[in-house]
BALOBA-1460 file (C-alpha; in Angstrom, 3 decimals):
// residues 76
<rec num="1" residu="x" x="65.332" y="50.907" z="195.154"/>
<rec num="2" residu="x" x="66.158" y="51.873" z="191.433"/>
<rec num="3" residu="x" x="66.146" y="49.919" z="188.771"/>
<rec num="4" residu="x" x="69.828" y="49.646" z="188.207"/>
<rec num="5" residu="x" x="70.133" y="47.881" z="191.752"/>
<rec num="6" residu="x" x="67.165" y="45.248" z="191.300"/>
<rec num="7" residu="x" x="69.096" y="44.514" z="187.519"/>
<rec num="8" residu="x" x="72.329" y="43.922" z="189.378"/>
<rec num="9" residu="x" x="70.663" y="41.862" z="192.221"/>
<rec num="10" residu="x" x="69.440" y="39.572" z="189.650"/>
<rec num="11" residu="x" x="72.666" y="39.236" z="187.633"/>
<rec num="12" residu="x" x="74.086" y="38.709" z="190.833"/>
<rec num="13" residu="x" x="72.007" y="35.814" z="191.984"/>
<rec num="14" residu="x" x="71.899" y="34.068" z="187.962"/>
<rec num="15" residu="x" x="75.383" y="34.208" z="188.248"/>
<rec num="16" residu="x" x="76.438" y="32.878" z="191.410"/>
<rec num="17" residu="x" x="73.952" y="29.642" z="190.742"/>
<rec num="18" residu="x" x="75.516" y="29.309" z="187.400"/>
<rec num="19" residu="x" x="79.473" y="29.762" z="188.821"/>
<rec num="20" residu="x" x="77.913" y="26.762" z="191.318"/>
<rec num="21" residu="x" x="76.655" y="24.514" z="189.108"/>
<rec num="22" residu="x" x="79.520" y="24.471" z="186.760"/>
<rec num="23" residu="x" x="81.767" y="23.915" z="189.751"/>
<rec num="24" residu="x" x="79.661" y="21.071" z="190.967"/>
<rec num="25" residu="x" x="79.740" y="19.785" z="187.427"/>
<rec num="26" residu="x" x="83.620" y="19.830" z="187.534"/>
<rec num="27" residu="x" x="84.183" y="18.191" z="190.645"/>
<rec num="28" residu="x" x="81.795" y="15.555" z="189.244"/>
<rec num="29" residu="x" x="83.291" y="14.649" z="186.120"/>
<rec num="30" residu="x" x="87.385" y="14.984" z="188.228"/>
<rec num="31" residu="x" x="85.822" y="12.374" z="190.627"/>
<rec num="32" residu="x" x="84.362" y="10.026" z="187.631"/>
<rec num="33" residu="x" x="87.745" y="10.285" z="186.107"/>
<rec num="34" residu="x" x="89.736" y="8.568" z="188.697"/>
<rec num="35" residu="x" x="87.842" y="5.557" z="188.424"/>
<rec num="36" residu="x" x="86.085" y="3.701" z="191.060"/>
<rec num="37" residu="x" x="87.316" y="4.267" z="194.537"/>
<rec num="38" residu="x" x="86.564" y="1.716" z="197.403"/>
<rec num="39" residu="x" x="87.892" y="4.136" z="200.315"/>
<rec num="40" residu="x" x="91.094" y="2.954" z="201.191"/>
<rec num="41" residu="x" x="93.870" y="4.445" z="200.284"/>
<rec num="42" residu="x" x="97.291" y="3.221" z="198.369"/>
<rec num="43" residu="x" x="100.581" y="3.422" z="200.467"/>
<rec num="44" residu="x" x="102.495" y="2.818" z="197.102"/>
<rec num="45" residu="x" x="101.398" y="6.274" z="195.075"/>
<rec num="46" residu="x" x="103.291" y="8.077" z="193.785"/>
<rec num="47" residu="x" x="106.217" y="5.294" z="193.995"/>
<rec num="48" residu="x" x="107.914" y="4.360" z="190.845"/>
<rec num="49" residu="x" x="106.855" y="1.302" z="189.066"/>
<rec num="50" residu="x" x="109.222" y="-2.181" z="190.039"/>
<rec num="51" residu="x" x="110.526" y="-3.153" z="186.610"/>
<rec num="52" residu="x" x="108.866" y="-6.398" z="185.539"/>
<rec num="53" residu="x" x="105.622" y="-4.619" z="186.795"/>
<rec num="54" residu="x" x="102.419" y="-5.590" z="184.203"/>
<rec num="55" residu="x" x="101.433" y="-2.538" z="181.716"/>
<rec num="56" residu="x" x="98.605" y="-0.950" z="182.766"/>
<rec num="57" residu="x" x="95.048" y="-1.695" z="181.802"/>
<rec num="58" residu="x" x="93.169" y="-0.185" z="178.579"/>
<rec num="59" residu="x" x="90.831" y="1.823" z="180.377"/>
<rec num="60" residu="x" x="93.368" y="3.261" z="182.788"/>
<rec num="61" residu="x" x="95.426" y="4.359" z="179.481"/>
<rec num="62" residu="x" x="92.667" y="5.611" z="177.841"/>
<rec num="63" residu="x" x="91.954" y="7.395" z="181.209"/>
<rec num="64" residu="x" x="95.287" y="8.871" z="180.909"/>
<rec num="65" residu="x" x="95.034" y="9.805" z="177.317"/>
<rec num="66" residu="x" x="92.305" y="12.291" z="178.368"/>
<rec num="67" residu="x" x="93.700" y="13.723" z="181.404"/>
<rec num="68" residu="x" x="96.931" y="14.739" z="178.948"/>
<rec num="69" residu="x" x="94.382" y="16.085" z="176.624"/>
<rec num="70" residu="x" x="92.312" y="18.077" z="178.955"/>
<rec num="71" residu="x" x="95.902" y="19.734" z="180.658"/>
<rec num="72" residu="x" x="96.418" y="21.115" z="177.104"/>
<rec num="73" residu="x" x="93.539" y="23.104" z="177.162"/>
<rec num="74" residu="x" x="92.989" y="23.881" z="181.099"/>
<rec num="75" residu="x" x="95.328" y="26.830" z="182.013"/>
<rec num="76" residu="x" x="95.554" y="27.684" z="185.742"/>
């Protein structure tokens, strides 16, 4: 083996754990973001809101507030 193929194999490996980690990292902060979860799931999402329906809580605007700000920077 040359030199040139060990340096790659090593790049290789440092970047694959990195690419992991900051995948992991993303899924963890998208699943602390949608607040707590116990399991079940809701058979009225994605249904529009009845009229004299209460406003929604501070923490799930606040919530909102930072999903709108991270959209403006995340381009897929």
């Amino acid at each position: 083996m040359n030199a040139n193929r060990i340096i790659d194999m090593i790049v290789r490996q440092v970047m694959r754990r990195l690419v992991t980690k900051g995948v992991d990292k993303g899924f963890d902060v998208a699943s602390r973001m949608g607040g707590k979860s116990d399991g079940t799931t809701n058979p009225d999402a994605g249904q529009p809101a009845p009229r004299n329906a209460p406003r929604p809580s501070q923490n799930l605007r606040q919530a909102q507030k930072v999903t709108r700000q991270m959209r403006r920077f995340m381009k897929f």
